[in-house]
N, C-alpha and C positions, 0 to 999 in steps of 0.2 A: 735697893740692894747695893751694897758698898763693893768696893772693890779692891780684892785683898792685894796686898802687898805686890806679890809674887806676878798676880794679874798686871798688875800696873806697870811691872818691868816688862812685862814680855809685849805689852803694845808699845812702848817708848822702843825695842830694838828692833832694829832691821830684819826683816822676815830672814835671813839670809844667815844671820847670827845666832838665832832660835836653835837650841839644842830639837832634834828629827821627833818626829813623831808626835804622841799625845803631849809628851811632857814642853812642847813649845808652841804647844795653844794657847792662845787668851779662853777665857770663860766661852764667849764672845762666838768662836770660832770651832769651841767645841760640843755648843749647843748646835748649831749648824749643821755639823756634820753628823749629831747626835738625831736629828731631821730628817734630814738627807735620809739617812740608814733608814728610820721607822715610815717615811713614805714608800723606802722601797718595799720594805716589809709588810705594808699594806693592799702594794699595789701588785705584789709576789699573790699573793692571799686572793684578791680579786681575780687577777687572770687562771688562778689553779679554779676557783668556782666557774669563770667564762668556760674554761675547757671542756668540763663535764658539762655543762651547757651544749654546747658546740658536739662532743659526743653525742650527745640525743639527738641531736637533729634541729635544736632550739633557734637555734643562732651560728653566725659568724662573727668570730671578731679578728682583730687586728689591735698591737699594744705596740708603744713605743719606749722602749725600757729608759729608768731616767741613769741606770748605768754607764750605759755606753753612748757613745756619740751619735747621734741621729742624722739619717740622710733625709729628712723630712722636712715640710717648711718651718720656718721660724714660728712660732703660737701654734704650730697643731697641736691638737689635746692628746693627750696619752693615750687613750683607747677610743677605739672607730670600731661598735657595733651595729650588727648586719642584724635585721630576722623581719619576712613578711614583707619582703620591699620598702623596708624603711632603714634608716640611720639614725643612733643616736650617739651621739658625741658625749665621750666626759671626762672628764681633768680631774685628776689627785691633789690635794692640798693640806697634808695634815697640820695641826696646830695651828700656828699662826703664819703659816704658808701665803705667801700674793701671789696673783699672778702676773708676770711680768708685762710689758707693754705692749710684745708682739701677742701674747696669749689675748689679753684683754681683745685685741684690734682683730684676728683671728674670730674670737667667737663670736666678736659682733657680725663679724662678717657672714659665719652659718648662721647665727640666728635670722639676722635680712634677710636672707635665701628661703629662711623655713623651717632650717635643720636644726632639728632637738639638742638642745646642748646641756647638761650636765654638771657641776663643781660637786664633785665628792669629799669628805673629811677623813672617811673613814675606808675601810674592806665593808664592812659591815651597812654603811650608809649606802654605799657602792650598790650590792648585791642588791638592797631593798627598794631602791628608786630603779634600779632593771630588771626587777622582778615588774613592776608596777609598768614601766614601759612597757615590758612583751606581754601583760593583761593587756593593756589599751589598746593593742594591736589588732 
């Protein structure tokens, strides 16, 4: 993929000189944020299913929104589901999403323990691997 013109100017300047908004992204930066948005949009989608969950009586959960700044440890995974005296953990990552270094070092650390840990892609993958968890229950 080449890099047009226009792209090419806006990583040469100063973040600081960048005319506001969309128009002073790179490519680069507005795939990113283009990311960012459709994780959340995924992970909006999962927690509205967790809650009619949680209505019935299914489960409990807990989500860590990636909006806002979190009081939580460094690598906790985004959502912490309850049901049957158990816990399963699981992490959002759409497309070509990594997990950062604390994440990684976090969920080794529940998996040592025991605790069921999770990478989701999708809303849709989401729901189908915690459907299958609260069968196993």
């Amino acid at each position: 993929m080449g890099v047009t013109p226009n792209n090419r100017i806006l990583e040469l300047m100063d973040k600081g000189d960048r005319p506001r908004g969309r128009a002073g992204m790179t490519a680069r930066e507005g795939h990113a944020r283009m990311m960012r948005k459709l994780e959340r949009e995924e992970q909006n989608t999962f927690a509205a299913w967790l809650g009619l969950r949680e209505a019935d009586g299914v489960l409990v959960y807990d989500w860590s929104r990636t909006d806002r700044r979190t009081t939580n440890r460094k690598g906790m995974c985004d959502f912490r589901i309850y049901g049957k005296g158990r816990v399963l953990l699981g992490e959002m990552k759409v497309g070509a999403g990594k997990l950062s270094e604390d994440q990684e070092v976090m969920i080794q650390n529940f998996e040592r323990s025991g605790t069921s840990v999770q990478l989701w892609h999708s809303a849709a993958e989401a729901i189908e691997r915690t459907r299958d968890w609260l069968m196993s229950l």
